[in-house]
One Martini backbone bead per residue (centre of mass of N, CA, C, O) as a GRO file, in nm:
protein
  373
    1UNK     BB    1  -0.684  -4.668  -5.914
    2UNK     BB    2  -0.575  -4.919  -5.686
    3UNK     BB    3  -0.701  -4.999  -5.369
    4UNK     BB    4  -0.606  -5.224  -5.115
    5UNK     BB    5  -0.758  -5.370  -4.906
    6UNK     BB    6  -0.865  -5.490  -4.619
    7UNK     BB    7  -0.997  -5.759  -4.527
    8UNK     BB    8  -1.191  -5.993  -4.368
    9UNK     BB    9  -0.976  -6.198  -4.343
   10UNK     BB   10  -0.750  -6.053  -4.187
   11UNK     BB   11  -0.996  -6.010  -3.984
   12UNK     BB   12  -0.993  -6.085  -3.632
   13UNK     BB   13  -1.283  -6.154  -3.422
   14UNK     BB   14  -1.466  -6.189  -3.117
   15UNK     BB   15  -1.652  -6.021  -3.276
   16UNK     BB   16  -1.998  -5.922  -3.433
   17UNK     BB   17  -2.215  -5.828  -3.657
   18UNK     BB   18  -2.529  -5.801  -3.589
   19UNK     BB   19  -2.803  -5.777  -3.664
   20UNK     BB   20  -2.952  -5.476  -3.732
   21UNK     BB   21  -2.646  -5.309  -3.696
   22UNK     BB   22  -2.436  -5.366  -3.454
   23UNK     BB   23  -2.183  -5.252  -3.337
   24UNK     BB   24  -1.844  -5.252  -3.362
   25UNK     BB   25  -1.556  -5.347  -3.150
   26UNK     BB   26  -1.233  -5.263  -3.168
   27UNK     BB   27  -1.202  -5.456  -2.930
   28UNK     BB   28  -1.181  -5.737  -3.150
   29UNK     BB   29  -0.983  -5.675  -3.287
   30UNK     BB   30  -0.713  -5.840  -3.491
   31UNK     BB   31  -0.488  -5.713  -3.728
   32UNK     BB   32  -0.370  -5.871  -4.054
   33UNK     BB   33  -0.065  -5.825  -4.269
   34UNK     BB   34   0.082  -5.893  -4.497
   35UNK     BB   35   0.315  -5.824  -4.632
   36UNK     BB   36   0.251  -5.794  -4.962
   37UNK     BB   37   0.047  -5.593  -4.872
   38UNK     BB   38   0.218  -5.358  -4.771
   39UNK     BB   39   0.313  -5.281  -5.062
   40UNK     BB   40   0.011  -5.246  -5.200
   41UNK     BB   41  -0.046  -5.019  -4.991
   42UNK     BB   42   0.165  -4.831  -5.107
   43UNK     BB   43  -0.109  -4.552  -5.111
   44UNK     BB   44  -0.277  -4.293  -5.087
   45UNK     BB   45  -0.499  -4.218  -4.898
   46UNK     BB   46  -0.848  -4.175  -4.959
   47UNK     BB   47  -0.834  -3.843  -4.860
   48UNK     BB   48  -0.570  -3.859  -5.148
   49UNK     BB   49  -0.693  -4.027  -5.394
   50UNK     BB   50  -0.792  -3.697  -5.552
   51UNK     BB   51  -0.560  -3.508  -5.571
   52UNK     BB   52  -0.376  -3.215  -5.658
   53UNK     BB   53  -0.233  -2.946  -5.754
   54UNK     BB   54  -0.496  -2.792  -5.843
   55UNK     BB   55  -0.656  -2.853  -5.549
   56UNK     BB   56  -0.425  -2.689  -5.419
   57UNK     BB   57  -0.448  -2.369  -5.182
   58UNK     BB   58  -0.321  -2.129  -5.159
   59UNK     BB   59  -0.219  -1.862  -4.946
   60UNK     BB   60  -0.220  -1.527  -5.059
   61UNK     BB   61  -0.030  -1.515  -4.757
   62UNK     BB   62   0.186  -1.767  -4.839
   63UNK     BB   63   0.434  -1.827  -5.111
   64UNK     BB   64   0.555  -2.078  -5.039
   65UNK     BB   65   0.284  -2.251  -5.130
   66UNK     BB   66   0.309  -2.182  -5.447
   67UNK     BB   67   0.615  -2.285  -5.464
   68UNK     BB   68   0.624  -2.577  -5.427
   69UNK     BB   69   0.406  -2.637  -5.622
   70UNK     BB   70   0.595  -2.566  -5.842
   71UNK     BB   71   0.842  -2.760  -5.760
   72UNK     BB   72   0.669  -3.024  -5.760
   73UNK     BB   73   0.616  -3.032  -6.049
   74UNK     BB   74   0.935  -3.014  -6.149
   75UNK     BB   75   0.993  -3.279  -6.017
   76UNK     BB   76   0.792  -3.462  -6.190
   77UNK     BB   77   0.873  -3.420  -6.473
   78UNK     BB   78   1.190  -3.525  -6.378
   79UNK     BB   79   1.085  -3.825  -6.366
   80UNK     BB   80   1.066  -3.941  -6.651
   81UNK     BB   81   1.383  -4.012  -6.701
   82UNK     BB   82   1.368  -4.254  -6.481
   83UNK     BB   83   1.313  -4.502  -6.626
   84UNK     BB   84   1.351  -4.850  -6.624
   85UNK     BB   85   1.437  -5.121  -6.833
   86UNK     BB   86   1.243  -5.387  -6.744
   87UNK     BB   87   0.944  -5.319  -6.615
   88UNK     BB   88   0.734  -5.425  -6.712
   89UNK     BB   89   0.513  -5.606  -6.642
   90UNK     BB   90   0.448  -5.798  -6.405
   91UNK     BB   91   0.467  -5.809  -6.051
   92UNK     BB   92   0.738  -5.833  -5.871
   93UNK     BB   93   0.852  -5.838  -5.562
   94UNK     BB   94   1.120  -6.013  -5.505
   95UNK     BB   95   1.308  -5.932  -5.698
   96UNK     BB   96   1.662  -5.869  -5.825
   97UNK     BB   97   1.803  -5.554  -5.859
   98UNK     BB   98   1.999  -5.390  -6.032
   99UNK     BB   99   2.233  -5.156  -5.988
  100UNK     BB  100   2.206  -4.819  -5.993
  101UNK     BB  101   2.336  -4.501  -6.067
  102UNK     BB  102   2.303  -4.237  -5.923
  103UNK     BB  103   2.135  -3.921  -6.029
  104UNK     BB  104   2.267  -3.627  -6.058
  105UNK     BB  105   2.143  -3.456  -5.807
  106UNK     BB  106   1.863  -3.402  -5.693
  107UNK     BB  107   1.651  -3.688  -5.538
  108UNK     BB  108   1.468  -3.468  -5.325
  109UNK     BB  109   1.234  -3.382  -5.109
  110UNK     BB  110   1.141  -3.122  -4.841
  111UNK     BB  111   0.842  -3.087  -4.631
  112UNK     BB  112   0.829  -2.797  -4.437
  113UNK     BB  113   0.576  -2.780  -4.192
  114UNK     BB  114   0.295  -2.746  -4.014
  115UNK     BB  115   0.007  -2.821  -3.926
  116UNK     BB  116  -0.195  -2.746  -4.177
  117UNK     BB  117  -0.053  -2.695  -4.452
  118UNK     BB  118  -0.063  -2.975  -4.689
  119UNK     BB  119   0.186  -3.154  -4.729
  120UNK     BB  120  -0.016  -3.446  -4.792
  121UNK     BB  121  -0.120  -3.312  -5.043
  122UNK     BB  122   0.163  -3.252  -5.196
  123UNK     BB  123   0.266  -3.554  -5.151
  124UNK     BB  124   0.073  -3.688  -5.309
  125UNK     BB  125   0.034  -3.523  -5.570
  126UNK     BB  126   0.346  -3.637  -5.648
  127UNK     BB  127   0.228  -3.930  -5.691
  128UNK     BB  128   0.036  -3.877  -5.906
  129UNK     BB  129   0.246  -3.728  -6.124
  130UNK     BB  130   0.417  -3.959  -6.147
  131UNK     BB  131   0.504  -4.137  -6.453
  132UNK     BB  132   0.450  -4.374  -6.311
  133UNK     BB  133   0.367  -4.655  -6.211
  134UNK     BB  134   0.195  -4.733  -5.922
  135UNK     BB  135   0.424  -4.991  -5.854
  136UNK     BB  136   0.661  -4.765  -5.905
  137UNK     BB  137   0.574  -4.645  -5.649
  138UNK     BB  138   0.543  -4.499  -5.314
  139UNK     BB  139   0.375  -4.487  -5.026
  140UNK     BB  140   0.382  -4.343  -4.652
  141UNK     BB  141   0.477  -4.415  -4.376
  142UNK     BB  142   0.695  -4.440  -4.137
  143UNK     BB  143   0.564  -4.652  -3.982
  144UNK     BB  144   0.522  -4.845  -4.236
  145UNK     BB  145   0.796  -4.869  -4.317
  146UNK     BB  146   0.931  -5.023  -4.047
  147UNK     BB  147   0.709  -5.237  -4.120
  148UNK     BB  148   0.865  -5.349  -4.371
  149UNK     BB  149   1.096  -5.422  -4.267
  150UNK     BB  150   1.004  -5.625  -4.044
  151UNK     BB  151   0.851  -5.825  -4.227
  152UNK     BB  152   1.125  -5.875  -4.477
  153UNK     BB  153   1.367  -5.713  -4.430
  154UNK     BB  154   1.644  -5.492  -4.532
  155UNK     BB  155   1.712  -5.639  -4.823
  156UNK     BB  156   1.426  -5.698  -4.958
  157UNK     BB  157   1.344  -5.398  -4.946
  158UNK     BB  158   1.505  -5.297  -5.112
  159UNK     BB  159   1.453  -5.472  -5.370
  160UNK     BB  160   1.136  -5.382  -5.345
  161UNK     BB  161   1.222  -5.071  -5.347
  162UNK     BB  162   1.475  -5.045  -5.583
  163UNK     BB  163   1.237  -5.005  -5.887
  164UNK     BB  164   1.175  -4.755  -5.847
  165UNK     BB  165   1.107  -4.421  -5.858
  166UNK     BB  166   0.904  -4.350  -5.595
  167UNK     BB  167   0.955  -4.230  -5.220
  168UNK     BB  168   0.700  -4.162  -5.012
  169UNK     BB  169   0.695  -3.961  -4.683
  170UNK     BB  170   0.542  -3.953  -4.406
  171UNK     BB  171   0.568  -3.860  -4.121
  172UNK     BB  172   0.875  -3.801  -4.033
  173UNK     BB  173   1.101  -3.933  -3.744
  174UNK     BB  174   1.260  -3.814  -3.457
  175UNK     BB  175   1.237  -3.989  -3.177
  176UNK     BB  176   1.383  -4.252  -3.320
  177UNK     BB  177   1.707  -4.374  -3.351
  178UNK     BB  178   1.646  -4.620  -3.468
  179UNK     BB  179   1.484  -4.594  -3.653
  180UNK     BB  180   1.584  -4.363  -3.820
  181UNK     BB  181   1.871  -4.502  -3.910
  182UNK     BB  182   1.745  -4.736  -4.085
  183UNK     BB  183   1.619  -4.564  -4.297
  184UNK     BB  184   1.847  -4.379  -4.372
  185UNK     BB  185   1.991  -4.679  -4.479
  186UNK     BB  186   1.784  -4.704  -4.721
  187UNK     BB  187   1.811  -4.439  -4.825
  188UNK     BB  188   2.082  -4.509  -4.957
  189UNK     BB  189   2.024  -4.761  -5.095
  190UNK     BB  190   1.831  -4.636  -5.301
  191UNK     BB  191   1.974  -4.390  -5.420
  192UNK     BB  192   2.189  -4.608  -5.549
  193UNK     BB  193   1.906  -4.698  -5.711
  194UNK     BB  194   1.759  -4.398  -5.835
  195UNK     BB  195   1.508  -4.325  -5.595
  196UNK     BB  196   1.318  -4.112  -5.537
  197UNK     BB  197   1.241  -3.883  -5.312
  198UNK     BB  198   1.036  -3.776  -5.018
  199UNK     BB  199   0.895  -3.556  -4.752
  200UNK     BB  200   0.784  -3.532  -4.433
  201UNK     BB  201   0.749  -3.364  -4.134
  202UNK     BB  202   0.782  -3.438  -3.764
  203UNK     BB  203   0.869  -3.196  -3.567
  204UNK     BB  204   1.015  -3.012  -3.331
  205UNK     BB  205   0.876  -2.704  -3.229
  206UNK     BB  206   1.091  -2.610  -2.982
  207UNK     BB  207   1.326  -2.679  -3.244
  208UNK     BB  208   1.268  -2.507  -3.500
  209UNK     BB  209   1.374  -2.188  -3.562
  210UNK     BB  210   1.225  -2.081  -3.780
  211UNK     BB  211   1.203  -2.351  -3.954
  212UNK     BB  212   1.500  -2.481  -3.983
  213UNK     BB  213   1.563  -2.740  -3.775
  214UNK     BB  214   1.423  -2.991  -3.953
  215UNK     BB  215   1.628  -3.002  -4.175
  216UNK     BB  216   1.884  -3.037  -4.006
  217UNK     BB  217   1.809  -3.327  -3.857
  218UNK     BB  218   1.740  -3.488  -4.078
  219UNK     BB  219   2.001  -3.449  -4.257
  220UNK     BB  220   2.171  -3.547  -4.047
  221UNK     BB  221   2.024  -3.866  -4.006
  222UNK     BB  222   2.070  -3.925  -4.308
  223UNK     BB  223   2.355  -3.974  -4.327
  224UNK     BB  224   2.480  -3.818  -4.642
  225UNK     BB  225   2.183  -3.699  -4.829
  226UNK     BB  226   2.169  -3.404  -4.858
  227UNK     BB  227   2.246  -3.368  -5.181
  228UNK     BB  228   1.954  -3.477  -5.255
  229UNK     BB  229   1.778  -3.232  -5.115
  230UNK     BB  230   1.518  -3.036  -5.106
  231UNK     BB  231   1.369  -2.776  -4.957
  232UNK     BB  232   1.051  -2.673  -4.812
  233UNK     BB  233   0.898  -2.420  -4.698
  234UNK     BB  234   0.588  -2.410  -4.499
  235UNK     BB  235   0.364  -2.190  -4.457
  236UNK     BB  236   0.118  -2.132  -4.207
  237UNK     BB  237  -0.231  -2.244  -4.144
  238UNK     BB  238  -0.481  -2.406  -4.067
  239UNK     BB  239  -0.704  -2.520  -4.264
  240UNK     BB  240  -0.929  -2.642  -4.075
  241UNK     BB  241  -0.969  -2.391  -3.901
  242UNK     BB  242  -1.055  -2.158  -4.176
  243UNK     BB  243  -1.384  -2.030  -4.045
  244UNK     BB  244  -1.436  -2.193  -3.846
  245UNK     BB  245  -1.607  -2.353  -3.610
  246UNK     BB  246  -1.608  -2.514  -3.342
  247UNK     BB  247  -1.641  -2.762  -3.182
  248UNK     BB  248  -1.845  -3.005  -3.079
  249UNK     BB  249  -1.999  -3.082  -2.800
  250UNK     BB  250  -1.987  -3.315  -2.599
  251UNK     BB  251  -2.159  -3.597  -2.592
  252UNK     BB  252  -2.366  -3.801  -2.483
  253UNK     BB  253  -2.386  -4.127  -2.433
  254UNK     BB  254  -2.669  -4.208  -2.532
  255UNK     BB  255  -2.580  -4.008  -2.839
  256UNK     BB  256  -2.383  -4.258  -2.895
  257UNK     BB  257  -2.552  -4.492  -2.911
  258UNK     BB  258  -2.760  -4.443  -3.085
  259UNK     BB  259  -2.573  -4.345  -3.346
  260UNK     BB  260  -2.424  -4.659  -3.343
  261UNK     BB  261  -2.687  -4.792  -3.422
  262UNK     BB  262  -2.796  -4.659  -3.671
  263UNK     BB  263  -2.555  -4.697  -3.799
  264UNK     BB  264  -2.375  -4.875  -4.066
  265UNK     BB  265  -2.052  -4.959  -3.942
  266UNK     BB  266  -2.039  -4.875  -3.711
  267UNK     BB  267  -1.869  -4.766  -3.372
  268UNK     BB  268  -1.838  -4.905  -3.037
  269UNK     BB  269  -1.652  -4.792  -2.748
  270UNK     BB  270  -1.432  -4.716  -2.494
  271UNK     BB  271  -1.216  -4.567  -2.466
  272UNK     BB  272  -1.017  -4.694  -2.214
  273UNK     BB  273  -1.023  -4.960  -2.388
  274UNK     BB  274  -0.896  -4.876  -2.642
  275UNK     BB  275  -0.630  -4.808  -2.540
  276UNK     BB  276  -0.547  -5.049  -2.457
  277UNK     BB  277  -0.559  -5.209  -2.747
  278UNK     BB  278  -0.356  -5.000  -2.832
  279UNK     BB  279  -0.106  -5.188  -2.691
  280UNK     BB  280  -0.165  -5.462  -2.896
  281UNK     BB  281  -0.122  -5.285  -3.143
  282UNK     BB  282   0.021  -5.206  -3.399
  283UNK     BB  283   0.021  -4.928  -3.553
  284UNK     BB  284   0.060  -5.036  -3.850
  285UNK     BB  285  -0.248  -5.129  -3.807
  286UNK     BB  286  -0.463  -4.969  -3.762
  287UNK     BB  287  -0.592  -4.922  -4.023
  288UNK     BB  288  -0.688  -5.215  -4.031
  289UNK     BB  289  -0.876  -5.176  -3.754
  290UNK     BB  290  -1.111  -4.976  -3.980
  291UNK     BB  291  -1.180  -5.079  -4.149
  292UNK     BB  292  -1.498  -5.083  -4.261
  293UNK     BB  293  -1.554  -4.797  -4.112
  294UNK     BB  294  -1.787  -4.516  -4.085
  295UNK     BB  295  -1.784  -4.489  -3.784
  296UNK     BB  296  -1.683  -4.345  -3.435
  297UNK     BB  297  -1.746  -4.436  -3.109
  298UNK     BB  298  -1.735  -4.261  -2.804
  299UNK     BB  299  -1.664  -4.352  -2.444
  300UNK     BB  300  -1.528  -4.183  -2.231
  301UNK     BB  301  -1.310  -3.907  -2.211
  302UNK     BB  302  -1.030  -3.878  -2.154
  303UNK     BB  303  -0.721  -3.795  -2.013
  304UNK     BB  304  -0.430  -3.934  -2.072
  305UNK     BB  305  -0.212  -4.060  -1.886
  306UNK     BB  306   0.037  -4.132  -2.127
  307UNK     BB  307   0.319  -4.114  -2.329
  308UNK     BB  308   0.248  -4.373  -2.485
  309UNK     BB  309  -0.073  -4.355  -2.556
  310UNK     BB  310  -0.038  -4.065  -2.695
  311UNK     BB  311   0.107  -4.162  -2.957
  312UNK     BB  312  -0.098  -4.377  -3.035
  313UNK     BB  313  -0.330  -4.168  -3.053
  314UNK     BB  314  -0.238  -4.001  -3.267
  315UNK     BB  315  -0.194  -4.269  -3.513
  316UNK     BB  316  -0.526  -4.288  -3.492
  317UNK     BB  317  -0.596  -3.986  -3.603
  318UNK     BB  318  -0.456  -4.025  -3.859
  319UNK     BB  319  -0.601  -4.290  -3.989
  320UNK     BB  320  -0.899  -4.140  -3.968
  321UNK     BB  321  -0.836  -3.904  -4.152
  322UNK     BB  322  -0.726  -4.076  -4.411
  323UNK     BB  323  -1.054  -4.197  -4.388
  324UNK     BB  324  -1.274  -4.018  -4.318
  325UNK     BB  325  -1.375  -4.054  -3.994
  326UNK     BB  326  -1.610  -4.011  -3.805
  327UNK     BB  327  -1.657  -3.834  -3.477
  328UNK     BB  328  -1.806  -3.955  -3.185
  329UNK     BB  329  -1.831  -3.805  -2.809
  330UNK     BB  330  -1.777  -3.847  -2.483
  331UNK     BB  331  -1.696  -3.632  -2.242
  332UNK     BB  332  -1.359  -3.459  -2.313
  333UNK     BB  333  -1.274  -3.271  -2.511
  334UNK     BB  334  -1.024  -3.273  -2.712
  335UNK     BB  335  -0.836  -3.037  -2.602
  336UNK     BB  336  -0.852  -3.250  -2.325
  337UNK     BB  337  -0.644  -3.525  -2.358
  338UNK     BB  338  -0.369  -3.316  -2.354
  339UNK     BB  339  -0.188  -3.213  -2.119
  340UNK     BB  340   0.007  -2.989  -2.051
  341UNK     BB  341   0.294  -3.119  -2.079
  342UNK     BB  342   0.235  -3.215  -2.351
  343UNK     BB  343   0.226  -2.930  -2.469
  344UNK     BB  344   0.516  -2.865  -2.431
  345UNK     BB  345   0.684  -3.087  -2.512
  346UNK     BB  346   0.824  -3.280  -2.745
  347UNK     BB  347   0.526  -3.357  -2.876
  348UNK     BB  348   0.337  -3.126  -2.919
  349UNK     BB  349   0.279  -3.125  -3.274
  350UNK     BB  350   0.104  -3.426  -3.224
  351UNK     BB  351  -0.114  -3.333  -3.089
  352UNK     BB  352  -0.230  -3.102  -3.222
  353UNK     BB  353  -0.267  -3.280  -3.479
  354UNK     BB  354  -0.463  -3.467  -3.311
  355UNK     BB  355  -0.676  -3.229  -3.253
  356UNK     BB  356  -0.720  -3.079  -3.516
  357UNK     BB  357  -0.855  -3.369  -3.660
  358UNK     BB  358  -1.031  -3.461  -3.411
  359UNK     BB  359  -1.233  -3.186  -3.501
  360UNK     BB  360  -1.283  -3.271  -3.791
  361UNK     BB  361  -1.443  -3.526  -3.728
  362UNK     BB  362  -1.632  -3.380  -3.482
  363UNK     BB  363  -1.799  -3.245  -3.708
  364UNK     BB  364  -1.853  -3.449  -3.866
  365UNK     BB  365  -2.039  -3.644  -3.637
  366UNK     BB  366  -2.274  -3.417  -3.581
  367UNK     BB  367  -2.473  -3.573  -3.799
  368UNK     BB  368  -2.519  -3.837  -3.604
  369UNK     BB  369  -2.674  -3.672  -3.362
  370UNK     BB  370  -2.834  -3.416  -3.550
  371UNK     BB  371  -2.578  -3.242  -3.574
  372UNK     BB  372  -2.353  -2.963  -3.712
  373UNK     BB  373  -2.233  -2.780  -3.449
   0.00000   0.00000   0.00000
C-alpha cells in the first residue's frame, strides 16, 4: 500500500531549514491540501499501517477484547460479497456511481470504549482485512470526512465514496451537532449505495452509563441507521500505560533547544505560539502540518487557557501520536495542561486520551535529550 503525503509543494513557510540542520518552526507552516488529496490520503495512518488483527494482543482479563477480533474478522470476510462490478480499471475520482441497494442485515460495525484500549487498531485493522482494493476502502477522522464534505460539497462526496465497499470512521464526534448531522445524512446516504461502514467512539465519560451510552447516542444521531450496525463494547485499561514507567520529568528549555538543533528534521516552537497558531489553522489540516518532522520540541508548556484551545490541541496530539512524533517539552508535566474543570467537564475523555498519547510520546523523546526517563 501506498500512502500519500503531503509534499513540500503543499506546505508553504514563511521561513525554512536553515544549513546545518536548524529546526523548523511549526509555526511558519501553513499546509494547504488539495481536495484530490484528501481522499487520496484517507487511509490508516503510518502508526497503523502495519498492524493486523494478528497483531492486536487482547487482555485475557478483559474478554470483550477478544470477542471484537472474532467479530470484526468475520465482518471483514463478509465484505468478499460486496464487490461491484466495473469497478477495476484507474481511479476516477468524481464519477457517477449508479444507485445500488443496500444488502439486507447489518452492514457496519460500532467499537465502543474507552481510550487506549485498541479501537483505532482493531478499526485500521479491519481496514487492511477488506478484500477491495486500496482505492475503494476509505478510513479517517470524523474531523477529516466533515473537511471532505467542506472541500467536496456533500452531493460530490456522496458520489466519491459512493462506490467504496468500506468506510472506517475514528474519533466519531459527538459534541458538534450541526457536524454530527451532516455526517449522519453522509452516512445514510453512502448506506443506501451499498458501503459498510465501521466506527469507533469518541463519547462522553460522564454520560457513558456503564458503557452503553455511547451506542445509543450515536444511533441517535445517525437518524435511522441504527438496524445498520451491530455494537462492540471493549472494556480494558490504557494499554499505553501497561507496566510502563512514569513519563518523564519536563526537561528545560536549554534540553528542548539543544535537542531540536541537534536532530534533523526536528521542530522547535514556544508551546503559547504554538497554540496561537493553530487557531489559525482547520483541525483537519493539523497532519499537514507535521508532515516530514521527526520529532515536535516545545518550550515553555503551560496550562492551556481556554475550552477551544484545548480542543485544538487535542486534535493535534492525535495527529502526533498517529504519525509516531516524539515530543521533548520544557515547562509544566503533560498531565497538569489540562484544568481541573476541563478534566471533569463534557469533554474530559478527549483530554484524558490526549494526556495518556502525549506521555506516550514524551517516553519517545527522552531519547532525544540523552535520557530514556
Amino acid at each position: 500500500m501506498t500512502i500519500v503525503s503531503t509534499t513540500a509543494a503543499h506546505i508553504s513557510e514563511t521561513g525554512s531549514d536553515c544549513p546545518g540542520g536548524a529546526p523548523v518552526a511549526l509555526t511558519a507552516r501553513e499546509p494547504h491540501v488539495p481536495a484530490d488529496q484528501l481522499v487520496a490520503e484517507m487511509v490508516p495512518p503510518p502508526r497503523f499501517d502495519s498492524v493486523r488483527f494478528a497483531t492486536y494482543i487482547p487482555d485475557p482479563a478483559q474478554p470483550s477484547q477478544a470477542e471484537a477480533v472474532t467479530v470484526l474478522g468475520g465482518f471483514a470476510e463478509g465484505l468478499g460479497g460486496a464487490a461491484r462490478t466495473g469497478s477495476s480499471g484507474p481511479r476516477r475520482w468524481f464519477r457517477r456511481v449508479p444507485k445500488q441497494a443496500a444488502p439486507a442485515g447489518p452492514r457496519g460495525v460500532y467499537l465502543d470504549g474507552g481510550y487506549g484500549v485498541g479501537k483505532t487498531h482493531l478499526l485500521a485493522s479491519l481496514w487492511h482485512a477488506a478484500p477491495a482494493a486500496p482505492e475503494r476502502k476509505a478510513f479517517g477522522t470524523f474531523v477529516e470526512l466533515t473537511n471532505l464534505v467542506g472541500a467536496l460539497g456533500f452531493q460530490q462526496t456522496v458520489r466519491t465514496l459512493g462506490d467504496h465497499q468500506l468506510l472506517c470512521i475514528d474519533e466519531f464526534e459527538l459534541d458538534d451537532p450541526g457536524d454530527t448531522v451532516l455526517v449522519s445524512s453522509l452516512l445514510a446516504k453512502l448506506v443506501e449505495n451499498g458501503v459498510a461502514l465501521a466506527a469507533t467512539s469518541n463519547t462522553l465519560p460522564g454520560k457513558l452509563g456503564e458503557g452503553r451510552f455511547a451506542a445509543a447516542d450515536f444511533l441517535r444521531e445517525i437518524q435511522g441507521l441504527s438496524a445498520h450496525f451491530r455494537t462492540l463494547r471493549i472494556d480494558g485499561e490504557d494499554y499505553r500505560h501497561r507496566g510502563l514507567p512514569q513519563a518523564p520529568e519536563p526537561y528545560t528549555e536549554e534540553q528542548v533547544t539543544s535537542a531540536a538543533r541537534r536532530m534533523s528534521g526536528a521542530s522547535l516552537d514556544s508551546f503559547p505560539a504554538l497554540l496561537g497558531h493553530l487557531s489559525r489553522v482547520h483541525p483537519s489540516r493539523y497532519g499537514a502540518l507535521v508532515e516530514d518532522v521527526r520529532a515536535v520540541c516545545l518550550t515553555g508548556l503551560a496550562p492551556v487557557p481556554d475550552q477551544s484551545t484545548a480542543l485544538r490541541l487535542v486534535v493535534l496530539a492525535d495527529r502526533l501520536y498517529d504519525r509516531e512524533i516524539p515530543v521533548l517539552a520544557s515547562g509544566v508535566p503533560f498531565d497538569e495542561l489540562f484544568g481541573e474543570d476541563m478534566l471533569k467537564g463534557g469533554y474530559r475523555k478527549k483530554y484524558f486520551r490526549a494526556i495518556s498519547r502525549l506521555t506516550a510520546l514524551a517516553r519517545d523523546g527522552g531519547a532525544l535529550a540523552g535520557t530514556d526517563g
